[in-house]
N, C-alpha and C positions, 0 to 999 in steps of 0.2 A: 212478060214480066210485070204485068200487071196486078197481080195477086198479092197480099196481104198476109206478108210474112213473118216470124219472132225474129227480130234482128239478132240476140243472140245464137237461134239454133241454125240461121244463115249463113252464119260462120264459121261455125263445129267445124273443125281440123283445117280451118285455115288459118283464122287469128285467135282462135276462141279453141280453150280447152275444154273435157267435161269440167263439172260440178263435181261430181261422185266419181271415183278412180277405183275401180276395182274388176277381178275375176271371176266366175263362180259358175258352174255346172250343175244344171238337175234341183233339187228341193233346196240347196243352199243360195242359188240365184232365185229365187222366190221368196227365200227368209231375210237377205242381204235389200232385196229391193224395197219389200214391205217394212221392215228397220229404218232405212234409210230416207221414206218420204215419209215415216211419221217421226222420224228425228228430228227431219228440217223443222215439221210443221210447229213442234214442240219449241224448240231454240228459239225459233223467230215470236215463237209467242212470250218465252219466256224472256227473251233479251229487247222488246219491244222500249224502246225511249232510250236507249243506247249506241245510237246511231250505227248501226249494225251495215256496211257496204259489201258483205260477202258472206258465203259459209258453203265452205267445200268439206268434203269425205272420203276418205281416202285408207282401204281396209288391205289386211291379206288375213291367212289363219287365224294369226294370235294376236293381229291389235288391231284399233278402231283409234284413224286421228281424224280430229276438229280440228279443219281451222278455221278460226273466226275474223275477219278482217273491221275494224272500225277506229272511227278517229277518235276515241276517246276509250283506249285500251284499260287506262286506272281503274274507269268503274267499275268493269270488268273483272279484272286483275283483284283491284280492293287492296287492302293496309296488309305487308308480306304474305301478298297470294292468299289471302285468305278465300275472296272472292273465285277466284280458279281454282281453287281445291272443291268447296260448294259445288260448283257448277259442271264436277268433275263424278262426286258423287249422286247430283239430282239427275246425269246423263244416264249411270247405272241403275239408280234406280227404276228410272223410264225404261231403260231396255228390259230391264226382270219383271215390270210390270205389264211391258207388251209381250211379253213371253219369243223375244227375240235373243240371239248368243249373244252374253256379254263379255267380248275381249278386252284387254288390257287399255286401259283410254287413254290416248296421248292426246293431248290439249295444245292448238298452238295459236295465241293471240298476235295478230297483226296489226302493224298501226299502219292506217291510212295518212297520209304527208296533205293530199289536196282534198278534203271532203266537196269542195262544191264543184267536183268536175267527176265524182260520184255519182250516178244515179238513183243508185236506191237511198242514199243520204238525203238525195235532193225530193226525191220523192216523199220520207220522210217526212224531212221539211213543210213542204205544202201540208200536206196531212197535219200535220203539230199548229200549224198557223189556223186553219180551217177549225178544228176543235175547240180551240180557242174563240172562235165566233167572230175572227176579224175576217172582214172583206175581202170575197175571195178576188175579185179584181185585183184589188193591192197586193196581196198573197202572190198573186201572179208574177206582177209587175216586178215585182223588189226579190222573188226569188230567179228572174230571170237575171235581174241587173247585177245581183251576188255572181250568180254562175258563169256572164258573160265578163265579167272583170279579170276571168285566172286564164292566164295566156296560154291554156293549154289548150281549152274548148272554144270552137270554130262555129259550131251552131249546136240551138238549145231546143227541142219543141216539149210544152207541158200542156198538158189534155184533163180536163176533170167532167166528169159524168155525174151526173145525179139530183137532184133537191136543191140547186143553187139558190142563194139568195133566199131562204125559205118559200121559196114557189109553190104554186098549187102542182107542179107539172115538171117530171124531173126532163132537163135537157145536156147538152155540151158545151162547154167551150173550152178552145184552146189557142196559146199563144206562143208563138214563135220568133224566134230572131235568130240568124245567122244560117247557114245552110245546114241541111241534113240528107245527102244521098242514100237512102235506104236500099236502095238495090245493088250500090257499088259494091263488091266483095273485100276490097280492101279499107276500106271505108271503116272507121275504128270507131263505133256508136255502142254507147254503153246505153241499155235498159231496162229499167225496172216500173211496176208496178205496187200500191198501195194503197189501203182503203182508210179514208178520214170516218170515224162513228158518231153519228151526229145524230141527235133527239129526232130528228124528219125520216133519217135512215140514213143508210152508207154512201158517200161518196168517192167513186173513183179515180184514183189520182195514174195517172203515166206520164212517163219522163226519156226522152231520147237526147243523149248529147253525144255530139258529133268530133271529137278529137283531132281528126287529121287522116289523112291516109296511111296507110304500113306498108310499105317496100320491103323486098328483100333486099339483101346484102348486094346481090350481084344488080338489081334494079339502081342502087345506089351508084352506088361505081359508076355505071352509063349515063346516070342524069350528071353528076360530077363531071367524068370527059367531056 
């Protein structure tokens, strides 16, 4: 078990659902998959500084739903759904322009309740501080000390690659506090990935936070007796 794994794809059909929910046979599973990873890539680009924690897809025949998960759903949303109607239309536009089916778009915004026990928020995060040109030690510190405050996360590890400190020489560091069992399958670690764009080049932001374990119902019961 040594080996160096996606913690979320570790968990596919245990704790973890897909991303993308759908069926499809022959040239329409080839049209549906090609849509689909250049949707994401589109979204995430256009909804970037929105603190975006999720974006799942979820298709049959005749409709195509987004849902977008982030703690700050108004911006999104905008003054009576203005914003979602936008973003409803630049989604079809994107499909007729990648020459992918464009079904019926249902739109579903989710508000996220805890952003800092998020990953991709928290990942985020660091990125938005790094750009800014503050010290990425501090950036570290103080986004760990946010994330370890919400009593939901148990252990937090943040990783950044690249052009530190304006180096001649890009390196690693990362910091950690609290536990994070990577191998555990019940083991509930949320992560994502981010890149900070900085005049030296890219830097790599990863993010693992550790929640707690997930039992089933009947595991419950027997730790109770």
């Amino acid at each position: 078990m040594s080996k160096v794994v996606h913690p979320f794809a570790h968990r596919l059909g245990i704790l973890r659902d897909w991303r993308h929910r759908w069926f499809a046979v022959g040239p329409k599973y080839q049209a549906y998959l090609r849509g689909d990873i250049l949707l994401r890539e589109y979204l995430l680009k256009e909804l970037r500084g929105m603190y975006i924690g999720g974006l799942e897809i979820e298709r049959n025949e005749k409709t195509l739903r987004v849902i977008i998960k982030t703690s700050r759903p108004g911006i999104i949303i905008g003054r009576s759904g203005e914003g979602s109607t936008k973003l409803k239309n630049s989604i079809a536009a994107f499909l007729h322009k990648i020459k992918a089916p464009v079904p019926d778009i249902k739109l579903d915004i989710e508000e996220i309740r805890n952003p800092e026990s998020n990953a991709a928020i928290v990942a985020y995060m660091v990125a938005e501080g790094l750009e800014k040109r503050l010290p990425f030690r501090r950036v570290l510190k103080q986004t760990i000390e946010k994330v370890m405050a919400n009593r939901e996360v148990k252990g937090v590890r943040i990783g950044l690659a690249g052009m530190l400190g304006g180096g001649s020489m890009s390196r690693r560091e990362e910091l950690k506090k609290g536990q994070i069992p990577l191998q555990t399958f019940r083991s509930d670690i949320d992560y994502a990935r981010e890149r900070a764009n900085l005049p030296l080049g890219v830097i790599g932001v990863k993010v693992w936070i550790y929640k707690g374990q997930v039992f089933d119902e009947k595991d419950k019961a027997k730790e109770n007796k």
